[in-house]
C-alpha positions as CSV (number, residue, x, y, z in Angstrom):
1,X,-135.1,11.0,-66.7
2,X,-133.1,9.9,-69.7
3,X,-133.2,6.1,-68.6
4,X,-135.8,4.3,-71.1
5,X,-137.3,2.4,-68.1
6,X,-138.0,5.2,-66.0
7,X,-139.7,7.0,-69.2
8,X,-142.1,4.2,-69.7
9,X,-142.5,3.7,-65.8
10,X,-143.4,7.3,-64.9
11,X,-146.4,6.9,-67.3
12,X,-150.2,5.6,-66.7
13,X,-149.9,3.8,-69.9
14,X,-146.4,3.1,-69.5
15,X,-147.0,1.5,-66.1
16,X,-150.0,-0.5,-68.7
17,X,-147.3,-1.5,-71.4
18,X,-144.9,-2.9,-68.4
19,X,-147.9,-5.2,-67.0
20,X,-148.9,-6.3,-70.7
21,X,-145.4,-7.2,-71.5
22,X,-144.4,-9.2,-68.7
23,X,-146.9,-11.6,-69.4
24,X,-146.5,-11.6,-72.9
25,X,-142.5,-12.0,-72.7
26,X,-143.1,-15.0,-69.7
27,X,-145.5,-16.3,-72.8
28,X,-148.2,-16.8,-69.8
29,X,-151.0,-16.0,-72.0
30,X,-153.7,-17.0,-69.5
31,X,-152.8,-14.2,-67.5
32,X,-152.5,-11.8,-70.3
33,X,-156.4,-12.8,-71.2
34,X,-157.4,-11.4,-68.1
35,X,-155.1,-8.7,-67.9
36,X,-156.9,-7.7,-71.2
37,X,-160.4,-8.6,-70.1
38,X,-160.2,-5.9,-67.4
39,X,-157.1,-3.3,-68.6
40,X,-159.1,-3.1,-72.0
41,X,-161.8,-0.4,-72.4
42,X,-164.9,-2.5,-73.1
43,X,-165.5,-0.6,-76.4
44,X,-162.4,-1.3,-77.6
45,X,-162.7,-5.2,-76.7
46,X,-166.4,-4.6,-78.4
47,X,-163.9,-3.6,-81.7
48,X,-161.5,-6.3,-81.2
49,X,-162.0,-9.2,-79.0
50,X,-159.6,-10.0,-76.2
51,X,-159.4,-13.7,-78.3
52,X,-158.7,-12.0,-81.6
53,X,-156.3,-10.2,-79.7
54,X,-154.4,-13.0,-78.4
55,X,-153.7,-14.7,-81.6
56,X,-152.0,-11.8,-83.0
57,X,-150.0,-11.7,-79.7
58,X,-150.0,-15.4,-80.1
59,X,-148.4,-15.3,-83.7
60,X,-146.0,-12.4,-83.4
61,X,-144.2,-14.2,-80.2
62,X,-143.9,-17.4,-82.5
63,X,-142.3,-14.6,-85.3
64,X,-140.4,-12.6,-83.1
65,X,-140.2,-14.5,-79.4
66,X,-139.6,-11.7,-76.6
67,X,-139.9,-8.1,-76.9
68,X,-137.3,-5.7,-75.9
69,X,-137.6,-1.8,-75.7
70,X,-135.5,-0.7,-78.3
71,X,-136.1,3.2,-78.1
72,X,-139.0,5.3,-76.6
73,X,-140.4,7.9,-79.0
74,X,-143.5,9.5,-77.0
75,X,-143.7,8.9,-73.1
76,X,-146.8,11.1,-71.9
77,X,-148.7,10.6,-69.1
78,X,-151.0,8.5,-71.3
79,X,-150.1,7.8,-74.4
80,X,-146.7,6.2,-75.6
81,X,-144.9,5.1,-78.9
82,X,-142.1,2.8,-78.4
83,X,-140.1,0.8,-80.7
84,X,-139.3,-2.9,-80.1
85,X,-137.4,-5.3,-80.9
86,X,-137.5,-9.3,-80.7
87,X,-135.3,-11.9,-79.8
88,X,-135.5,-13.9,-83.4
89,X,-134.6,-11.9,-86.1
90,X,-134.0,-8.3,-87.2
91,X,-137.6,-6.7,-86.9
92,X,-138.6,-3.6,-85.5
93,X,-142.3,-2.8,-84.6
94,X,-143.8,-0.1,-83.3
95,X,-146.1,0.0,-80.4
96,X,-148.8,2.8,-79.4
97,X,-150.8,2.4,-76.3
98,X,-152.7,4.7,-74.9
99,X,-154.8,4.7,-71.8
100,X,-158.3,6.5,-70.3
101,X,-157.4,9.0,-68.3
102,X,-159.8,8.1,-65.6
103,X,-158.1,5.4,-62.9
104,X,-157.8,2.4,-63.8
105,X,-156.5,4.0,-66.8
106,X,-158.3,1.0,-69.0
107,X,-156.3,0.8,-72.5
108,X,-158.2,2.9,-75.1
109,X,-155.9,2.2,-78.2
110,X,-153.4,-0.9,-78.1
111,X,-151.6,-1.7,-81.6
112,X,-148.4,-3.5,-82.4
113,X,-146.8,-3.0,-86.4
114,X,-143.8,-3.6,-88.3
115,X,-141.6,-0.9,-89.5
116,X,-140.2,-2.4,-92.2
117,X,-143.7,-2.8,-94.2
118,X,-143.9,-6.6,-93.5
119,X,-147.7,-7.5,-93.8
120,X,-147.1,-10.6,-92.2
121,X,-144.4,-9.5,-89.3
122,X,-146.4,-9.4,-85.7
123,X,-149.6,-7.4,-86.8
124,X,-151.9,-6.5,-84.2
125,X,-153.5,-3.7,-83.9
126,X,-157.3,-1.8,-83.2
């Protein structure tokens, strides 16, 4: 199962990570609120607030427009690392998600950062 897709898709949190970034690539940020309100573990929302969240999604597709999967670095059942890249620019960021391993395998960790040390390049994270 070389194929990057089918890494990511065989995965709880992969299977998470596609749902997230469909919305967030069609930019329908409505639907990513409530995707968040009820994929998010309610203590991690407690951490971060699904709002809070938004902006930083918010501000790294105005930096970076849509996200591509670049290479996948860790594909477990419910954790994975992947790198992405955008449509504007060079940037690479890293994304870790990881997921309860209870059904509906709520997100747990969720966090979004630059490789190239770029405070300010699409920064959100727990």
């Amino acid at each position: 199962m070389s194929n990057p897709r089918q890494l990511i898709g065989a995965s709880k949190a992969g299977r998470r990570f596609i749902a997230q970034m469909r919305y967030y690539n069609e930019g329908d940020f409505r639907k990513l609120r409530g995707f968040m309100r009820s994929g998010y573990y309610d203590l991690v929302l407690m951490e971060n607030p699904v709002d809070r969240r938004l902006l930083d999604l918010k501000a790294t597709r105005r930096l970076h427009g849509r996200l591509k999967v670049a290479e996948v670095e860790i594909a477990e059942d419910y954790a994975i690392q992947l790198i992405l890249t955008g449509e504007k620019g060079e940037a690479r960021l890293r994304m870790q998600m990881k997921v309860n391993e209870s059904y509906p395998h709520q997100v747990t960790h969720y966090s979004l950062e630059p490789m190239d040390g770029d405070a300010e390049t699409g920064k959100a994270r727990e």
